[in-house]
Every structure is written in structure tokens, then in C-alpha cells.
C-alpha positions in Angstrom: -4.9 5.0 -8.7 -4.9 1.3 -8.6 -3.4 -1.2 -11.1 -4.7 -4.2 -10.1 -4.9 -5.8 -13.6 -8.2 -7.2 -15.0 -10.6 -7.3 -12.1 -14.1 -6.4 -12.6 -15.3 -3.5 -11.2 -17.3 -3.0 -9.2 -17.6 -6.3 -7.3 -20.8 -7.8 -5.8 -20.8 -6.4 -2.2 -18.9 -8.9 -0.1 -20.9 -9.4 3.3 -19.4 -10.0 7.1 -21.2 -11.6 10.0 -21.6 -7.5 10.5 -20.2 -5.3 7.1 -20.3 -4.7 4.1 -18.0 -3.6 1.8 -19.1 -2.1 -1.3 -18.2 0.5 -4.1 -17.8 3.9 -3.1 -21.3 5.6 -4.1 -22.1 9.7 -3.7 -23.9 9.5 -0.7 -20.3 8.9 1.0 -18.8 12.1 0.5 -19.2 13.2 3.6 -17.6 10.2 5.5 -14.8 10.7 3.0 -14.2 14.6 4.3 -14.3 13.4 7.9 -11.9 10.7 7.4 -9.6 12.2 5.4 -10.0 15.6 7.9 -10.3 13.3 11.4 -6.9 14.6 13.4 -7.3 10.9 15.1 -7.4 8.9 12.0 -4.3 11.0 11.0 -2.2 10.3 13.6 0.3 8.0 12.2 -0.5 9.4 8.2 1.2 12.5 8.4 -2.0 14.4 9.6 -5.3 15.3 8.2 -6.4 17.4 5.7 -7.9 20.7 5.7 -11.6 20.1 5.8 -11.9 23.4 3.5 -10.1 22.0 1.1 -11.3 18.8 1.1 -14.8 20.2 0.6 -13.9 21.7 -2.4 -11.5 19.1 -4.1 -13.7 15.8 -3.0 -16.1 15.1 -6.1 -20.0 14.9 -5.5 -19.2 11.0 -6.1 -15.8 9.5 -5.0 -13.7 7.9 -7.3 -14.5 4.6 -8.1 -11.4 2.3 -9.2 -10.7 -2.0 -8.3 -9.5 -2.3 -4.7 -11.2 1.1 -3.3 -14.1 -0.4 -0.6 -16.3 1.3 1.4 -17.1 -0.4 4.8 -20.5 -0.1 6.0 -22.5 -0.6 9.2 -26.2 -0.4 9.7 -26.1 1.0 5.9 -23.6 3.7 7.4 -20.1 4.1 6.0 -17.5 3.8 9.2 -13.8 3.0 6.8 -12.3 2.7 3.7 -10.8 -0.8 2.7 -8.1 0.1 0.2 -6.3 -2.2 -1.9 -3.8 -0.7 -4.1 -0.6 -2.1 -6.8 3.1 -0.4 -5.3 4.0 1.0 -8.4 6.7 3.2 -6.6 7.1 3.0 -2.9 10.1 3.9 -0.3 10.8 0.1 -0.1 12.0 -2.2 -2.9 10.2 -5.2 -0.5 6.7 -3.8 -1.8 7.1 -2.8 -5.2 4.8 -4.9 -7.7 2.6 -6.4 -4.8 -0.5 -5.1 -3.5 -0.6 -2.9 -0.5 -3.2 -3.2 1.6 -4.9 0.3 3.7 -7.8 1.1 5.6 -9.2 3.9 7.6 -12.1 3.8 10.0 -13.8 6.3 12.0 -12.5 6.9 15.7 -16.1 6.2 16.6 -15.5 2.8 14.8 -12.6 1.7 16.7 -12.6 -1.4 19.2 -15.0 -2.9 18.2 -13.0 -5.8 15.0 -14.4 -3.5 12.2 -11.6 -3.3 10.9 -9.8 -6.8 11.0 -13.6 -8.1 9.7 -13.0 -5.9 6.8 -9.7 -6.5 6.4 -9.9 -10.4 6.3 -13.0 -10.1 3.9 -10.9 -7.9 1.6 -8.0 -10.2 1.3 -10.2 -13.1 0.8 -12.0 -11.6 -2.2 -8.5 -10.5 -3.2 -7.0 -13.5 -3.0 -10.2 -14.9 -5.2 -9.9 -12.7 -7.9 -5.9 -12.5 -7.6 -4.8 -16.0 -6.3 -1.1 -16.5 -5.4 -0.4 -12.9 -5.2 1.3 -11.7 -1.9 0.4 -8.6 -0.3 2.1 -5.8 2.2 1.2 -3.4 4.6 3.0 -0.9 5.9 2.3 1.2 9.5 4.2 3.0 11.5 5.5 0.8 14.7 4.5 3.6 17.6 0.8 2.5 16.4 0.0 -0.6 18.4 -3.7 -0.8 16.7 -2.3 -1.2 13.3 0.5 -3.3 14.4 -2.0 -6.0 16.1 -3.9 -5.9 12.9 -0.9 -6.5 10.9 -0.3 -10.0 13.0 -3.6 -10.6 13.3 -4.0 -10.9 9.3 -0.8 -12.7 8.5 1.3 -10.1 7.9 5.1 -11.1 9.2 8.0 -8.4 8.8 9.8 -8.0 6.1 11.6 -5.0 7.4 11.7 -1.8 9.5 12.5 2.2 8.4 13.0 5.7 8.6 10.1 7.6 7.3 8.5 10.8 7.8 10.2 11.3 10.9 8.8 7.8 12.9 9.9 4.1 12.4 7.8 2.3 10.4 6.9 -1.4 9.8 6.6 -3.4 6.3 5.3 -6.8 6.4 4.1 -9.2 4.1 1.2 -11.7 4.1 2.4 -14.4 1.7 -0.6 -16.1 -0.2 -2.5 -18.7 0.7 -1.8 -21.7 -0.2 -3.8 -25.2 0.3 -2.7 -27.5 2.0 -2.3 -31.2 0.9 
């Protein structure tokens, strides 16, 4: 769940030169499954889920909570933007700041969706939530992610041992205006 304080929910959908990002709504349940079931999209997340299982847990309408986006494309869903408080995490670095997630679908990939969404998730972010920093964390064998990380201001706090692979935690400091 996300504890993001008092931010109401849902937003107006925020719109790219190409996206949107919007509330999750019923009619994405089955993007959901194949995210959360995609063997590529899983490769640096410990592996996907069993799409039997999913079909039966996954509500006719996903969850809806602050800092959960859906990004669309020609009215399609193609990721999930998530934005999400560390409440507990393996690295003190993180706890208390937002963490910032996505997931798009392989067919998705290589085109910017994903920094595009990213950027425009942070900037509403840092509307609603000024002055807060935020983190990301990725494992360093996946390049992608890692040029995304840079790409969005992210610098490294620190590297680490998890779930068998190194990973990466940076941070993306807010902004600040200059004088």
C-alpha cells in the first residue's frame, strides 16, 4: 500500500507529448495479469507470477491507492508507474522517502515510454509533494533500468547484496529553483 500522506486521489490524468497516466480502472485487469505474469518484465524482480493464480487473486478492478498509475498509449495500458512511501525496506538510505517503480510491457520497450512516464510522475509528485526526495532501486546487471535511473536524476547512494544479484539504490534529490 502507499502512505503518501494527504494527496487527493485520484489525480486529474497527467498528459505526455504521447501518455497518459491515469488511475487504475477495471478494464486493465488484463494488462495487470500479463505484467505481473510476463517472464521478461520479471527478469530482474525475482520472476513472474503464475498467471493461474494471478487470474484468480487480481480483483475485477485493481486497487486504486495515491501513487499507483496506469500508463496508456492509444487508450491502451502498456506500464504501471508506481510511486510508493519505504515504510520498511533492506536499506536504511530509503526508508521514509518515496520509492519510485514502473513496469511496462516488452512490446513497450525502446521506444522512451517509460522515461516519459517516469519524468511526468515525478513532476506531479514533486507538485503535490514538493521538497521530498525520492529513490529507486534496480538491480545493476539491468542496463535499461540503470540508464533510466541517470536519465531521471537519480545518483547512487549505494550498492548491495539482494536476492542473489547486486543491486543499485539511488536517489533523486528534489528540485530546487534556482536563484
Amino acid at each position: 500500500m502507499s502512505d503518501l500522506g494527504p494527496i487527493a486521489w485520484p489525480p486529474e490524468p497527467i498528459k505526455t507529448g504521447r501518455l497518459v497516466l491515469r488511475a487504475p480502472e477495471a478494464r486493465d485487469r488484463a494488462t495487470f495479469i500479463e505484467l505481473l505474469a510476463s517472464p521478461e518484465v520479471h527478469t530482474y524482480l525475482g520472476g513472474p507470477r503464475p498467471r493461474d493464480e494471478l487470474e484468480r487473486e487480481m480483483p475485477e478492478a485493481p486497487e486504486r491507492w495515491p501513487g499507483s498509475f496506469v500508463v496508456e498509449l492509444d487508450a491502451a495500458m502498456i506500464g504501471q508507474i508506481l510511486l510508493r512511501r519505504a515504510t520498511e525496506h533492506r536499506r536504511p538510505a530509503a526508508v521514509g522517502k518515496a520509492d519510485l517503480g514502473y513496469l511496462f510491457l516488452p512490446r513497450a520497450w525502446g521506444f522512451g515510454y517509460a522515461a516519459e512516464a517516469c519524468a511526468a510522475a515525478l513532476d506531479w509528485f514533486e507538485g503535490v509533494l514538493p521538497g521530498e526526495p525520492v529513490v529507486l532501486t534496480t538491480q545493476t546487471a539491468n542496463v535499461a533500468s540503470m540508464r533510466l535511473a541517470a536519465k531521471l536524476g537519480f545518483t547512487e547512494v549505494e550498492r548491495f547484496e539482494a536476492w542473489g544479484a547486486e543491486q543499485w539504490l539511488g536517489l533523486r534529490s528534489p528540485v530546487t529553483p534556482s536563484a
